[in-house]
Each structure stands twice: as structure tokens, then as C-alpha cells.
C-alpha positions in Angstrom: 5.6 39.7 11.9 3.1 37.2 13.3 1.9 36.9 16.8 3.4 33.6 17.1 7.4 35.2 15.9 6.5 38.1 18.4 5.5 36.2 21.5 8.9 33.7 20.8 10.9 37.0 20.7 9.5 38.5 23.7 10.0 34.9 26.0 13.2 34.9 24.4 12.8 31.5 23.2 15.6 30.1 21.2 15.7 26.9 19.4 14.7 24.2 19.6 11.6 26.0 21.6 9.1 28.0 19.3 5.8 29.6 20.2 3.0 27.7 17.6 -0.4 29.7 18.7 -1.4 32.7 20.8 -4.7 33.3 21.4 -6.3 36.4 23.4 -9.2 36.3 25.3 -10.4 39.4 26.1 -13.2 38.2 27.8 -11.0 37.1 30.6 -8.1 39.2 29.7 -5.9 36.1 29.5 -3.1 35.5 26.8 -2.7 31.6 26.7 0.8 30.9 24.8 1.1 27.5 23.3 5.2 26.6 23.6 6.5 23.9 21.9 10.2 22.1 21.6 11.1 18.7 18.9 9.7 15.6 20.5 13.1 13.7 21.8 15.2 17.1 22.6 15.5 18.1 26.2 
């Protein structure tokens, strides 16, 4: 499973939203989650 399929899981995000990157920082200890829906759908 990618991170992308596990993060959209976890949010429960159903269609049309879908989870396109994750990146960790560990740095900062920050997850940012990049969320996107279809241009045009509400």
C-alpha cells in the first residue's frame, strides 16, 4: 500500500477527494497531507 492510499484511508476520504503526496518531516515532526478533489466538483 502507498503512503498516499494509507493516509486517504485513515481521513476517510471517499471520492471524489484523494490524498496525492505525504511528506514527513522529521525535522519538525510535521506530516503535511496534500488533499485533492476534480476541479468543478463540490
Amino acid at each position: 500500500m502507498f503512503d498516499t492510499e494509507l493516509y486517504q484511508q485513515a481521513l476517510g476520504l471517499t471520492t471524489p477527494w484523494k490524498v496525492t503526496d505525504v511528506k514527513l518531516d522529521v525535522e519538525s515532526t510535521e506530516i503535511h497531507v496534500h488533499v485533492e478533489n476534480p476541479e468543478g466538483c463540490r
